[in-house]
N, C-alpha and C positions, 0 to 999 in steps of 0.2 A: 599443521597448516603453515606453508610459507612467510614469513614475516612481511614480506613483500607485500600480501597482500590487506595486510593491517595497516600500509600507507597507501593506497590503493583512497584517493578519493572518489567514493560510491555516488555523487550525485556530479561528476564532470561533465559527462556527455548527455545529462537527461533530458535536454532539448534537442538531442538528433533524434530518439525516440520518435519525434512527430514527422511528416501527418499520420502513423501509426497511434490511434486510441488508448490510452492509458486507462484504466480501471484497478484505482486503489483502494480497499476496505480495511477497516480497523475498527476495532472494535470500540466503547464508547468511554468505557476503563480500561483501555491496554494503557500499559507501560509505555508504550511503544508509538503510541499515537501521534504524539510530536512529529517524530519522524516522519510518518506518512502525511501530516499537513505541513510540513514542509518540501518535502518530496512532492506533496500537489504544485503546492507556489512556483516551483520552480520549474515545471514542465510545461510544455507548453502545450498549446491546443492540438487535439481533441484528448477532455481529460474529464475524469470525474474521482472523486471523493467519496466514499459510501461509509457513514460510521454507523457502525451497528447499536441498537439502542442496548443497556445495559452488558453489555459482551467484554470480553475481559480477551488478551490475546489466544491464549489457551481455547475461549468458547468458539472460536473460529477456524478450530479445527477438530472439535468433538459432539458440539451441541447442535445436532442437525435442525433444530427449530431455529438457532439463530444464525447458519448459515445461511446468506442470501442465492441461491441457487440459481432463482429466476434470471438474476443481472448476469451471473457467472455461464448459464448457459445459452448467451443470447448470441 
């Protein structure tokens, strides 16, 4: 992977994203979650947030009971 893009700041342009709809999920123990609420904060409208109840980053790509399917297929 290019160094370059290890300074590569990931949330610059995430208000031109809009009026395209954002739908961000995470799980409710990922590691990782911070990121995607702050990655909300920052985006602008039209936007939503889905934290899965007990799911851990990993359940949200194995555990098809707590993948949310209905929002992802809409």
């Amino acid at each position: 992977m290019p160094v370059a893009f290890w300074n590569f700041p990931l949330m610059t342009n995430i208000k031109e994203v809009s009026p395209r709809p954002i739908l961000m999920v995470a799980g409710e123990n990922a590691h990782s979650r911070y990121y995607s609420e702050d990655a909300y904060k920052a985006a602008s409208e039209p936007k939503e947030l889905l934290i899965i109840p007990a799911a851990d980053h990993v359940s949200l790509y194995d555990d098809m009971e707590k993948i949310p399917f209905d929002k992802l297929n809409q």
